[in-house]
C-alpha positions in Angstrom: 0.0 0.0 0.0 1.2 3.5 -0.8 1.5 6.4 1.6 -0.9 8.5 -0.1 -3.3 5.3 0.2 -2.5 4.7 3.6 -3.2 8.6 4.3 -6.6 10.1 3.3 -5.6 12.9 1.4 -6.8 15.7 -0.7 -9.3 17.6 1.1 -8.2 20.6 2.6 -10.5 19.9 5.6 -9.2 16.5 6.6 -5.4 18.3 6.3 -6.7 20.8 9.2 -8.3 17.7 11.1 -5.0 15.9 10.9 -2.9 19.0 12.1 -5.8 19.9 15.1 -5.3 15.8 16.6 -1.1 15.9 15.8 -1.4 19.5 17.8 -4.1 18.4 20.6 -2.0 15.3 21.3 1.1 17.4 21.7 -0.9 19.4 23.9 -2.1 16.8 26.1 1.3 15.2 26.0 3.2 18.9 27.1 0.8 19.0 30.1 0.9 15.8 31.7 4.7 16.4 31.8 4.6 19.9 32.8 1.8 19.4 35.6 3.7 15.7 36.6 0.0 14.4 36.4 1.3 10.9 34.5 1.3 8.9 37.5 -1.9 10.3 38.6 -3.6 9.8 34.7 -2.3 5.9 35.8 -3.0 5.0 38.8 -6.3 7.5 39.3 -8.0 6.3 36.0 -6.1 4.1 33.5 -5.9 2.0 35.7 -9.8 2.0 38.1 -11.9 -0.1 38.6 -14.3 2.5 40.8 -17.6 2.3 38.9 -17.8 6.0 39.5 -14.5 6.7 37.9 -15.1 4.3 35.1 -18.8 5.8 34.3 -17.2 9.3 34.0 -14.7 8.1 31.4 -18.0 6.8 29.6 -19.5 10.3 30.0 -16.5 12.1 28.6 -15.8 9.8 25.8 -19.7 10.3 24.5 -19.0 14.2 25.1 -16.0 14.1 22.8 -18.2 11.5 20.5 -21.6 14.2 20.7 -19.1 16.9 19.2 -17.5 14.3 16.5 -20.7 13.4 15.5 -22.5 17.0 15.9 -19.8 18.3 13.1 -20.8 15.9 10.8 -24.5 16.3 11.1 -23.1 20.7 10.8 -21.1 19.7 7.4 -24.0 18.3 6.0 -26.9 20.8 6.6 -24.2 23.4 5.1 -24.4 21.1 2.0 -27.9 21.0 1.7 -28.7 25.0 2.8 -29.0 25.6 -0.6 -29.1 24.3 -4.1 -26.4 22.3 -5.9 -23.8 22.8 -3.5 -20.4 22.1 -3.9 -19.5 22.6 -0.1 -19.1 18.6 -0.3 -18.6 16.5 -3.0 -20.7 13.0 -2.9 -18.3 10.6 -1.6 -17.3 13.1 1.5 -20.5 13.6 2.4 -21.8 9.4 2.2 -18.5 8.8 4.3 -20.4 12.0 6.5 -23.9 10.6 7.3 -22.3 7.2 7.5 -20.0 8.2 10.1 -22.7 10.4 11.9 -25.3 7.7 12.2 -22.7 5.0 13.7 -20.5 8.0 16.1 -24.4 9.1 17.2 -25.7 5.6 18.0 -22.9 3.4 19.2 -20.3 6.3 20.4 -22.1 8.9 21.9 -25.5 7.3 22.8 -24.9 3.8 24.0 -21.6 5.1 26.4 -23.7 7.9 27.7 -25.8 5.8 28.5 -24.1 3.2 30.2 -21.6 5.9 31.8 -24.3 7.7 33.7 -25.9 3.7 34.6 -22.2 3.2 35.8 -22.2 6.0 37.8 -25.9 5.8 39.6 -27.0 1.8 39.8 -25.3 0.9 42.2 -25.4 3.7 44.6 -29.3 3.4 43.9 -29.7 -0.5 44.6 -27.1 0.3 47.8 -24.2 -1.4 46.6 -20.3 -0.5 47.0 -19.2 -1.8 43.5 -20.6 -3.4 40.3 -20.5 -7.5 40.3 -17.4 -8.0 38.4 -15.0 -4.1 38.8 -12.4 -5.9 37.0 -14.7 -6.9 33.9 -16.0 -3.4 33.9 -12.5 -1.7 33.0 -12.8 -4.0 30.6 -15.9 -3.5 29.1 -15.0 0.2 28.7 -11.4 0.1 27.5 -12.9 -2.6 24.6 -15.6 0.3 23.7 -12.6 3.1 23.9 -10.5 1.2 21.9 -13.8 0.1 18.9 -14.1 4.0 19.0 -10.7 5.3 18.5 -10.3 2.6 15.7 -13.8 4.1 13.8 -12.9 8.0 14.3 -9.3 7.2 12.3 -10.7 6.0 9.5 -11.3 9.5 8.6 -7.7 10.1 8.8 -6.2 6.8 7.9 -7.7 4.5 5.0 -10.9 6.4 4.6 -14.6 6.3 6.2 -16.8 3.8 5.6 -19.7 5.4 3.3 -22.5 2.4 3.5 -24.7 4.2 5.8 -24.8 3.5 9.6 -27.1 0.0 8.2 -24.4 -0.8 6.0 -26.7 -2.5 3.3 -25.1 -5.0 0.9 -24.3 -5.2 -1.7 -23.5 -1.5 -1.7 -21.0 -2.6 1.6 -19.7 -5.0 -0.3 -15.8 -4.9 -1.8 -17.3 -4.8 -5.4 -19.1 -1.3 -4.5 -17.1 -0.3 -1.3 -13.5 -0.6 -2.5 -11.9 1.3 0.2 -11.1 0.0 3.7 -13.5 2.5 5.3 -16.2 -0.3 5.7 -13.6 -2.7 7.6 -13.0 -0.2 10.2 -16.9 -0.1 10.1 -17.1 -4.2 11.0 -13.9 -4.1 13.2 -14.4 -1.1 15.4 -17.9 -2.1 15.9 -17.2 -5.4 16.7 -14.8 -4.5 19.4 -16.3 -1.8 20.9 -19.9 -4.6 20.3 -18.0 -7.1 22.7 -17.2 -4.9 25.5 -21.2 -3.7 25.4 -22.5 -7.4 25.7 -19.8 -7.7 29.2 -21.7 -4.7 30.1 -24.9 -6.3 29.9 -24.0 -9.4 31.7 -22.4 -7.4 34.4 -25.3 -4.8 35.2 -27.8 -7.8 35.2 -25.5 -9.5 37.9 -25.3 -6.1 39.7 -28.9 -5.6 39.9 -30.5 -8.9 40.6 -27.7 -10.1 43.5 -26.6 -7.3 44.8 -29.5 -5.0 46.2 -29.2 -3.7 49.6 -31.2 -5.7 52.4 -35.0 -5.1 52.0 -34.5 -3.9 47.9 -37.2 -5.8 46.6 -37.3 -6.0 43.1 -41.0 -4.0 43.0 -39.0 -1.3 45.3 -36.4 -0.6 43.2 -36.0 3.3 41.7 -37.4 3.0 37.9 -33.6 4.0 36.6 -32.7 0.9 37.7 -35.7 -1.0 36.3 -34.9 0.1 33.1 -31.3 -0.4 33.4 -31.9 -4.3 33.9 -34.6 -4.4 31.6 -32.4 -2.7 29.1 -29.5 -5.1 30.0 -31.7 -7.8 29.3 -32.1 -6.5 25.6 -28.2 -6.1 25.5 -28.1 -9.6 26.1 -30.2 -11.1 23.6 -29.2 -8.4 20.6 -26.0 -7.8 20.4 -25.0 -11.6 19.7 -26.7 -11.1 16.8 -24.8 -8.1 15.7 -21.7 -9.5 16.3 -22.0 -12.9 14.5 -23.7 -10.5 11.5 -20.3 -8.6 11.8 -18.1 -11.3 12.0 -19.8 -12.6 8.7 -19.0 -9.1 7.0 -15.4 -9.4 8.3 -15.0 -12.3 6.5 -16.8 -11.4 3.4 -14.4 -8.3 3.3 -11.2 -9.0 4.4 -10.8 -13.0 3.7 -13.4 -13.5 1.0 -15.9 -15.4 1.6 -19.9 -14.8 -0.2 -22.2 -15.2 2.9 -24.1 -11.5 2.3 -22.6 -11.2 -2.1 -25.2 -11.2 -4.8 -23.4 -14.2 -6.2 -22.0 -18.0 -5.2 -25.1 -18.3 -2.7 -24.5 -14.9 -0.9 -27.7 -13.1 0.0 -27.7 -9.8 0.6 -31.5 -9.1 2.7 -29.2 -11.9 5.3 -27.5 -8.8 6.2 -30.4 -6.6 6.1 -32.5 -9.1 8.4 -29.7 -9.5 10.9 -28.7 -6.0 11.0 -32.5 -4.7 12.3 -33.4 -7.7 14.8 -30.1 -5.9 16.3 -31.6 -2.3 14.9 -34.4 -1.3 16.2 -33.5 -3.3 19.9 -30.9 -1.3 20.2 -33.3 2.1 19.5 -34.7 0.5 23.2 -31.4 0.4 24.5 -30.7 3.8 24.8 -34.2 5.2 24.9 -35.0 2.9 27.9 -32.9 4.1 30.7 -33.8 7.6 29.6 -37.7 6.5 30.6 -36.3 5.9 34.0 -34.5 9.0 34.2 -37.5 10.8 33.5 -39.4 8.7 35.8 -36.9 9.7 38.5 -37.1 12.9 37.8 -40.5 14.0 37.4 -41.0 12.2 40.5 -38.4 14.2 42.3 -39.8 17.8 41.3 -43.0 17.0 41.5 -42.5 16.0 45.0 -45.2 12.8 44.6 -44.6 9.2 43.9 -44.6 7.3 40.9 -48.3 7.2 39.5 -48.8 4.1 38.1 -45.1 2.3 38.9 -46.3 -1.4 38.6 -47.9 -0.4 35.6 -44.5 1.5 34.0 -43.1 -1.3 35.0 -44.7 -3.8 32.9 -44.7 -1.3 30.4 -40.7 -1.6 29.9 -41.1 -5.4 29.5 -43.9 -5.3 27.1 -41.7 -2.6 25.1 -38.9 -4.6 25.3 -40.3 -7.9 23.9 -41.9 -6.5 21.2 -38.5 -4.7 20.2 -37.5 -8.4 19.0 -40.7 -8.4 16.8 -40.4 -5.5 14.7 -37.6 -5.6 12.7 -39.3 -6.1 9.2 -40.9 -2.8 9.1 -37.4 -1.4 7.9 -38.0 -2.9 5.3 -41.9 -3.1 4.0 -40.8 -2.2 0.2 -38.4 -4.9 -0.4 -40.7 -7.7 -1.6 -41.8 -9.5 1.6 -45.5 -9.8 0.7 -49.0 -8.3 2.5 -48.8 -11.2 5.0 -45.3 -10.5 6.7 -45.8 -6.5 6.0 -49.4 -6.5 7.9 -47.6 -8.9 11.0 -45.1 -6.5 11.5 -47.3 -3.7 10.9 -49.4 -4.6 13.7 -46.4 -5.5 15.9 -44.9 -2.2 15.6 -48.0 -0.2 16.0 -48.5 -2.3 19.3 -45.6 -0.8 21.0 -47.6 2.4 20.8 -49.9 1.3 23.5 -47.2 0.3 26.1 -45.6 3.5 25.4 -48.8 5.6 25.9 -49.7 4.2 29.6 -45.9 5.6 30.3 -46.8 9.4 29.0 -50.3 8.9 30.9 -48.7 7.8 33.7 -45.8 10.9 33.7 -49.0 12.8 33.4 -50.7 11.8 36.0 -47.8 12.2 38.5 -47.3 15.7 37.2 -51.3 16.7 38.1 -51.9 17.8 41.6 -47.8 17.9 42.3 -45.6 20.7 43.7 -43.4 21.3 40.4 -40.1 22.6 40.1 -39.0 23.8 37.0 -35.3 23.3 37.8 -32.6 22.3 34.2 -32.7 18.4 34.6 -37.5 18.6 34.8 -37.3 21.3 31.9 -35.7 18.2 30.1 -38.2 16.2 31.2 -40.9 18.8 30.3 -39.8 19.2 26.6 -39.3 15.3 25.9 -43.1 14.4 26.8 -44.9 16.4 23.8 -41.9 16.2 21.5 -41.7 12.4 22.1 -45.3 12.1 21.4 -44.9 13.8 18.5 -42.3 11.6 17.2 -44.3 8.6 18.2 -47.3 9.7 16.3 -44.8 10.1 13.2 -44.0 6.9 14.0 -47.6 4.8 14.0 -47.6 6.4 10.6 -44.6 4.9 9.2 -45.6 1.3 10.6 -48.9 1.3 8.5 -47.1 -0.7 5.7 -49.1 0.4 2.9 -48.7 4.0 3.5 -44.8 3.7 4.6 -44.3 3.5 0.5 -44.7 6.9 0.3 -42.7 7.8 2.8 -39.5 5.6 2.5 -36.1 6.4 2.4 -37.4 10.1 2.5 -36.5 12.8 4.6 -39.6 12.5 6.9 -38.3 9.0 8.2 -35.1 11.4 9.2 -37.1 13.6 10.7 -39.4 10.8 13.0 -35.9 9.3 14.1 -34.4 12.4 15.2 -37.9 13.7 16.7 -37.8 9.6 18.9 -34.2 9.9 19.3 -32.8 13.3 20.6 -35.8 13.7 23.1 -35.8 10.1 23.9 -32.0 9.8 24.1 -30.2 13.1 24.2 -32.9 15.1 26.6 -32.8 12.1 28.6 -29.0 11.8 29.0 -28.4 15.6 29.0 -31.8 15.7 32.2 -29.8 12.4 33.7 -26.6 14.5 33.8 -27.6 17.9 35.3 -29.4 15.8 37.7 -26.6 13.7 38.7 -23.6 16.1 38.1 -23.8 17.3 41.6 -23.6 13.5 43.3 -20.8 12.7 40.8 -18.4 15.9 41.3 -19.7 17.8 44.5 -21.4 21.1 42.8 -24.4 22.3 41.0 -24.7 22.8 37.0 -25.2 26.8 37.4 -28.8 27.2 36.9 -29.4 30.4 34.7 -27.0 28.9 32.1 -28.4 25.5 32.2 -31.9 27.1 31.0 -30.3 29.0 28.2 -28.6 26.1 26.9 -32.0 23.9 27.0 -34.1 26.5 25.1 -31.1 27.1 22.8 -31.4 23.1 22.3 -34.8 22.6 22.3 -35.7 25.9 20.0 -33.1 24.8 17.6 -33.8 21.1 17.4 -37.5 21.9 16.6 -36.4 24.4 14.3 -33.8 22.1 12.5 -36.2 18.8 12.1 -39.7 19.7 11.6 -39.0 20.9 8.4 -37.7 17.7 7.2 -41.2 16.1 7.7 -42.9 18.6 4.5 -39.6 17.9 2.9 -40.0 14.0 2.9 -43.5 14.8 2.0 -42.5 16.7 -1.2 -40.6 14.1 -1.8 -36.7 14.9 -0.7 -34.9 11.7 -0.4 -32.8 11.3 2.3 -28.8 11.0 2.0 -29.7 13.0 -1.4 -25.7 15.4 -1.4 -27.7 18.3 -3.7 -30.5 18.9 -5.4 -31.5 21.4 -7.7 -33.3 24.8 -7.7 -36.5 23.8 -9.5 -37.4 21.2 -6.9 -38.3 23.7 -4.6 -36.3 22.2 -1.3 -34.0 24.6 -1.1 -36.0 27.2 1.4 -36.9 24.7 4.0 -33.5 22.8 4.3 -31.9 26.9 4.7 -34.5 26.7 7.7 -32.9 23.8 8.9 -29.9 24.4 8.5 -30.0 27.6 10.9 -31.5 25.6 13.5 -29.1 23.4 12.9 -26.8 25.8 14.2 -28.6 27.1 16.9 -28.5 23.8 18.1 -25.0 23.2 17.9 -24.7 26.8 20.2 -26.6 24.8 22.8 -24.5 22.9 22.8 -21.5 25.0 23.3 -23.4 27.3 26.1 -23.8 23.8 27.5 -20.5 23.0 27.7 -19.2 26.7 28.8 -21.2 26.0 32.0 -19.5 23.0 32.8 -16.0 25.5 33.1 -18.6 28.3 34.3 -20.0 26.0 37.3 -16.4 24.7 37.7 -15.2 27.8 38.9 -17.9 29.9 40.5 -20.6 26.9 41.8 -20.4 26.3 45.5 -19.8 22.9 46.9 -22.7 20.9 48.0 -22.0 20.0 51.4 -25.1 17.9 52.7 -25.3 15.6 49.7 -28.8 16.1 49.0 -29.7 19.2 46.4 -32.9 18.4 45.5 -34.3 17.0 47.8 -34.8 13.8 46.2 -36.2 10.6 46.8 -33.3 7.3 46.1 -30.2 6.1 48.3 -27.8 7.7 46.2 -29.4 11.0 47.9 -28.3 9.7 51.1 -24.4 9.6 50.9 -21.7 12.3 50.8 -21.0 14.2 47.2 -18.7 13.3 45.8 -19.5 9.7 46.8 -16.6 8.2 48.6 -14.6 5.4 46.9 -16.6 2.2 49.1 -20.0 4.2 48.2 -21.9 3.0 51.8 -19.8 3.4 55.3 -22.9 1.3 56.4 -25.0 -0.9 53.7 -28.7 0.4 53.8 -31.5 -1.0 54.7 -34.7 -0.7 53.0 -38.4 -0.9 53.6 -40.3 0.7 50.9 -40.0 2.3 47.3 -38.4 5.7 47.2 -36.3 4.3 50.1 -34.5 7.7 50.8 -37.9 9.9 50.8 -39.7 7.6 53.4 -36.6 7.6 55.9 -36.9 11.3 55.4 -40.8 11.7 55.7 -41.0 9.1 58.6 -37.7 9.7 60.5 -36.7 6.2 60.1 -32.8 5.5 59.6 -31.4 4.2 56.9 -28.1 3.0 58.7 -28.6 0.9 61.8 -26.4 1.9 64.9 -23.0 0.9 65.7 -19.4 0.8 64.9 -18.4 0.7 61.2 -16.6 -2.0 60.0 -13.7 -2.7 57.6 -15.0 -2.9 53.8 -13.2 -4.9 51.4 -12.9 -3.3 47.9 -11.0 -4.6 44.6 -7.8 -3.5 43.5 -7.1 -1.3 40.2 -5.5 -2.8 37.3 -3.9 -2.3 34.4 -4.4 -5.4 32.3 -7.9 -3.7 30.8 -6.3 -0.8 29.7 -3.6 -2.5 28.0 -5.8 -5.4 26.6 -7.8 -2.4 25.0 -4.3 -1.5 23.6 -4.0 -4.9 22.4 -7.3 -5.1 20.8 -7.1 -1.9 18.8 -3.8 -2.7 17.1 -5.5 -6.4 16.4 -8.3 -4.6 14.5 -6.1 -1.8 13.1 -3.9 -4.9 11.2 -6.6 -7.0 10.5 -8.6 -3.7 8.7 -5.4 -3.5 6.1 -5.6 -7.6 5.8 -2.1 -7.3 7.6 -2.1 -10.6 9.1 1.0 -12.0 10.7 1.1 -8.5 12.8 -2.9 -9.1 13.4 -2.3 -12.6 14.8 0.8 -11.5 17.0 -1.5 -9.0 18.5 -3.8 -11.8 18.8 -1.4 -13.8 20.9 -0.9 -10.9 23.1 -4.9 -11.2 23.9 -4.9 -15.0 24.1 -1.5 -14.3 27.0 -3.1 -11.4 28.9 -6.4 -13.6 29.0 -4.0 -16.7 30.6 -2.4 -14.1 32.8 -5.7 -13.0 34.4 -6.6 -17.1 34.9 -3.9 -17.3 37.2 -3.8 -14.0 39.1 -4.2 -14.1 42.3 -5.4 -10.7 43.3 -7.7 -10.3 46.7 -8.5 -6.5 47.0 -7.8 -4.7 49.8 -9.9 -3.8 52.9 -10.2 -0.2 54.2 -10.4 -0.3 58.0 -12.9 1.1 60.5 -10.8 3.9 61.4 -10.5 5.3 57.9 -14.2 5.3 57.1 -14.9 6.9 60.2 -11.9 9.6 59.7 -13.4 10.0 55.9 -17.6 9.9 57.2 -16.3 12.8 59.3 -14.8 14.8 56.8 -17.3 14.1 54.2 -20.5 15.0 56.2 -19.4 16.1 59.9 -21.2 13.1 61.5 -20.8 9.3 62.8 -24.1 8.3 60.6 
């Protein structure tokens, strides 16, 4: 391979990408020095296995991701502002969308996600650690390392340009040439891995280790919807990573199993790809239900209306997730019978989802609301989530979803599901929970700007898309001319588009903003809230609970409150055992990265000694012997006294 093969080259704005990560890394690499922080990078994060710590990583790396992926979605609504553009030529901007769609689910959705379910779960269930800490690190050095190996692709070898679905044949080596779609398999299959440890950990986490008195029907609804999403995680992403695997080999060693010829069959792909799909839409819009849930309860000072009921919603939603997947796919052939099933099976998922909004509703009416940053969130998702949901009933009627395929009103339903369902949840989960995970306050006034910044410009960006897929605007469509009359409404977009993306920025101001002028919460209770994570110093000590709770109702934290009943019971602490950090995650993550990296260029001896190197670091953690440590009495009472000025 040549240099200029090896190196994507030719566009003036990849040039300034590769000079901004040569100069950032020289940057971060000048300041760990000059501050002497490399010993505290290692043994303070590189190396945790503090669920906290490792959920915070999660958070960051989907920040990073959110503004990867937000640039993108920026380069291409410049590109379509106005008629037959040449901002973009068509191959940049297919590599665009495609990279936006995968960064947008998998990197910045997914890890948010799971870095905020990190952080909270088991401080909510009463725990001092996840099941497995060690498997953990893992988990999230495999996702680290499947994202760093998809973002250089744009750098190194070329973006995949398939789409985020990555349809055959059109991801095929006959129409896909370029290496861009083997990062696409690799990275996701890495980063795919790690998830599924993920989902096996959490579910370990939540049904064994519940403090004393956690019934399952007492548990917060965050936490209900973190195993019930786990659950999904379980049963999906197998699928996605044997339909990867099968792509890998298609690509990179040859075989036919998704080709057009030799047996191959391309709708295999397509099949496998959505019973995956449209789980994994459930995945991340799941735990953002309980984060509403939790929330709305919260400022509205009331219970839950109607928790059994939510609860049993989530299951219902999640086993019809399994059933769905066909409706991606109502023009390709599969006859009235299979369209109508799955027509009925997706509308069904409506009904689940409207007790949920009824029963947010109904816990709003009669309540003493607080229109504090993380409800606003909540607030905006309920009507615009509806709305999307109604856009959706109206794509699952199959006969009527042949008008609107593949157009720019299916865009605009996603978005309208996802970014309430998904990014209002995460961004309400995070203001909420910012003050519990680093001690301080989001400052208020700038919060609200950067939500009505957000919500104003998302509204303004998408709702034009819906009379744009009616005219007829297909989507991943790189220009289009005068005469078909598309050009006003996608300038409308494209403003809010940017409006948006200054919500953003606001957003991320007040992070530096609250940094320096917030004051430190100091009784480890803001908002008065309802669940045991409410009940422990911010920021939460390493071993979570001096003393493990004990529980007698729902809202555990709001009843000992309400009824003066402790949560602790009396007496002297006593030593905790905790795991010990490692670095064997971290550099198995190293490992794995360089094993895709080779295996993407087909450079296989180097790809199977990087193999090797897993197979030994897997033998080395057989035979450790590694016990923890314990933390004695006298230290958690010499920290309980710091932290909060009492004995407990």
């Amino acid at each position: 391979m040549k240099w200029d093969e090896f190196f994507v080259t030719g566009e003036p704005m990849i040039y300034g990408a590769m000079v901004s990560i040569v100069l950032v890394s020289i940057a971060i690499l000048v300041g760990l020095t000059y501050f002497k922080k490399w010993g505290y990078l290692w043994r303070e994060w590189l190396t945790t296995v503090d669920h906290k710590r490792i959920g915070v990583m999660y958070i960051l790396s989907a920040l990073i991701m959110l503004f990867r992926g937000g640039v993108d979605a920026l380069l291409m609504r410049t590109q379509l502002a106005v008629p037959e553009s040449g901002f973009l030529d068509s191959q940049h901007y297919n590599e665009i969308f495609t990279t936006h769609g995968v960064i947008m689910i998998l990197f910045m959705a997914m890890p948010f996600v799971i870095g905020l379910m990190n952080v909270v779960v088991p401080l909510q269930i009463g725990a001092r650690d996840v099941a497995f800490p060690r498997l953990n690190a893992v988990s999230f050095w495999l996702f680290f390392a499947g994202a760093m190996l998809f973002n250089i692709s744009f750098v190194i070898g070329g973006s995949p340009d398939a789409g985020w679905s990555a349809y055959f044949p059109l991801a095929s080596l006959e129409f896909s040439p370029t290496v861009g779609n083997n990062f696409y398999s690799l990275a996701l299959q890495i980063s795919g891995i790690g998830t599924l440890m993920t989902g096996v950990n959490f579910i370990v986490t939540i049904l064994k280790m519940r403090a004393p008195g956690m019934k399952l029907m007492r548990m917060p609804m965050f936490t209900w919807s973190v195993l019930i999403t786990n659950v999904i995680i379980l049963f999906a992403f197998p699928v996605l990573t044997v339909a990867l695997a099968l792509m890998m080999f298609d690509r990179v060693f040859g075989s036919q199993f998704f080709t057009m010829a030799n047996g191959g069959m391309d709708m295999l792909w397509a099949n496998l790809f959505w019973v995956w799909g449209h789980p994994e839409v459930y995945i991340v819009i799941l735990p953002a239900f309980g984060i509403f849930s939790d929330i709305i309860s919260t400022f509205s000072k009331k219970n839950l209306y109607g928790y059994k009921s939510m609860v049993f919603s989530m299951v219902i939603i999640s086993l019809l997730s399994f059933l769905v997947w066909a409706h991606h796919f109502y023009t390709m052939g599969a006859g009235a019978m299979v369209n109508g099933f799955f027509s009925i099976t997706t509308m069904l998922i409506a009904v689940p989802t409207g007790v949920k909004i009824f029963n947010w509703l109904f816990t709003l009416r009669k309540g003493k609301i607080t229109f504090t940053s993380p409800m606003l969130y909540a607030m905006a998702f309920i009507p615009i989530f509806t709305f999307g949901g109604v856009t959706g009933v109206m794509l699952a009627m199959a006969s009527a979803d042949y008008q609107y395929h593949n157009t720019m009103f299916l865009v605009a339903h996603f978005h309208y599901v996802l970014i309430p369902g998904t990014v209002f949840g995460v961004l309400a989960g995070l203001h909420y929970w910012f003050p519990k995970i680093f001690g301080f306050r989001l400052n208020e006034r700038r919060a609200k700007t950067a939500f009505w910044l957000i919500v104003v410009g998302f509204n303004v960006a998408f709702m034009p898309l819906f009379f744009l897929g009616l005219q007829g605007m297909t989507r991943r469509m790189y220009t289009y001319s005068a005469d078909t009359g598309f050009g006003p409404l996608n300038m409308i977009a494209t403003i809010g588009a940017f409006v948006l993306a200054i919500g953003f920025v606001v957003l991320c101001y007040n992070f530096y903003y609250s940094f320096r002028h917030s004051p430190r919460d100091e009784h480890g209770d803001p908002w008065d809230a309802r669940t045991l994570e409410w009940s422990i110093p911010s920021p939460v000590p390493v071993y979570n609970f001096a003393k493990v709770p004990h529980v007698e109702s729902q809202d555990a934290f709001w009843h000992a409150k309400k009824h003066n009943v402790p949560l602790f019971k009396e007496g002297p602490y006593e030593e905790i055992h905790m795991p010990s950090n490692s670095g064997q995650p971290f550099i198995l993550g190293v490992i794995m990265f360089f094993a895709g990296f080779f295996l993407v260029f087909s450079w296989f001896i180097p790809a199977l000694i990087a193999g090797i190197g897993v197979v030994i670091m897997l033998a080395v953690r057989s035979f450790e012997r590694d016990h923890g440590y314990h933390i004695s009495a006298k230290e958690i009472a010499a920290t309980e006294q710091k932290l909060r000025g009492d004995s407990v």
